[in-house]
Residue, then its C-alpha position, 0 to 999 in steps of 0.5 A: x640219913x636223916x636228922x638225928x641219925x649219928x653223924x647228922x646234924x638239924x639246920x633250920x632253914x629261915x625266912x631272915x626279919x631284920x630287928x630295929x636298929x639293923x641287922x649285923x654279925x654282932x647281933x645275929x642271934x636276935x635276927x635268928x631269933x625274929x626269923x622264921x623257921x620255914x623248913x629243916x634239913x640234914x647236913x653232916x656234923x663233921x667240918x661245920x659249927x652248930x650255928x649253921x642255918x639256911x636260906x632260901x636264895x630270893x633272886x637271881x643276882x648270882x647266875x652266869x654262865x658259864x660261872x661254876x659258882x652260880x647260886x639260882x633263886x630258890x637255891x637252898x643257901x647254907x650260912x655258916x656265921x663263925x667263918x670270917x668272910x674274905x675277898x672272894x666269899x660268897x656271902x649273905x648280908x642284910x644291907x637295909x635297916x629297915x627291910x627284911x632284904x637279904x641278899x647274897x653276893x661275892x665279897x669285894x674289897x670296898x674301894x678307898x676304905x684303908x680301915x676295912x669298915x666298908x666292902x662290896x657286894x658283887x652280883x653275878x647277873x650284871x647290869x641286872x643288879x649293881x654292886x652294892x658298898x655295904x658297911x662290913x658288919x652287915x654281912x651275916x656269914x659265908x655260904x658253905x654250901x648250895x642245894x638245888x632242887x630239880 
C-alpha cells in the first residue's frame, strides 16, 4: 500500500532540531516545526493518532543480545507523542538544551524524585552508554514501532 491509498496514513520521518530554550513535550509542535523532513513513509491509520512522526535511530545504545527490543542505529523509530510515557517505554527524549541530540532509550523511574519531575533514561548497550537523569518533559513520545532496513 502506499500513502493516500484507504486506510493508510503519511508519516514524515524528521531530522529533530531543538529550539531556544529546550525542547519539551509541551512544545513539540515548535520542534517538528524547526525539524527536517528527510523522508516519508506509510503506516496503517487504524490504532495511531495523526501526530505520529519518524525518526532515524542515530546510535547504538539500544542493542543487546539476546535483548528482543533492540532498536539498530539507522533503525527507522515511529514516536507516537499523545501516548503518556511509563516505566518500561521506549522513548525519544531531547535531554540537551542547546543540541540537536535525540536519543532513544527505556524509561525508568528516576530515583529519590517522589514528585515524578525527573526519570532515567536507560541504554541497552552498557557500559557503553550510561544512564541518563533527565527532567521528565524532555521526553518527546513513546516508540510504537521499529523499521529495520537489511
Amino acid at each position: 500500500m502506499r500513502p493516500g491509498s484507504a486506510g493508510w496514513r503519511q508519516i514524515r520521518v524528521m531530522r529533530l532540531k531543538n529550539i531556544p530554550g529546550g525542547a519539551t513535550r509541551d512544545n513539540l509542535r515548535a520542534v517538528l516545526l524547526a525539524s527536517e523532513v528527510v523522508d516519508h513513509a506509510a503506516m496503517p491509520e487504524a490504532g495511531y493518532t495523526a501526530d505520529v512522526f519518524a525518526i532515524i535511530v542515530s546510535d547504538d545504545a539500544m542493542v543487546a543480545p539476546g535483548q528482543p527490543r533492540s532498536i539498530h542505529q539507522n533503525d527507522r523509530a515511529y514516536i507516537d507523542p499523545k501516548i503518556e510515557p511509563k516505566p518500561g517505554d521506549i522513548v525519544v527524549a531531547m535531554p540537551t538544551v542547546n543540541s540537536d541530540e535525540y536519543i532513544v532509550r527505556e524509561l525508568g523511574e528516576a530515583p529519590f524524585d517522589p514528585q515524578h519531575k525527573l526519570v532515567n533514561l536507560i541504554p541497552y548497550n552498557k557500559p557503553r552508554y550510561v544512564e541518563r537523569l533527565v527532567p521528565a518533559d524532555q521526553v518527546l513520545g513513546v516508540v510504537i514501532s521499529i523499521e529495520r532496513k537489511i
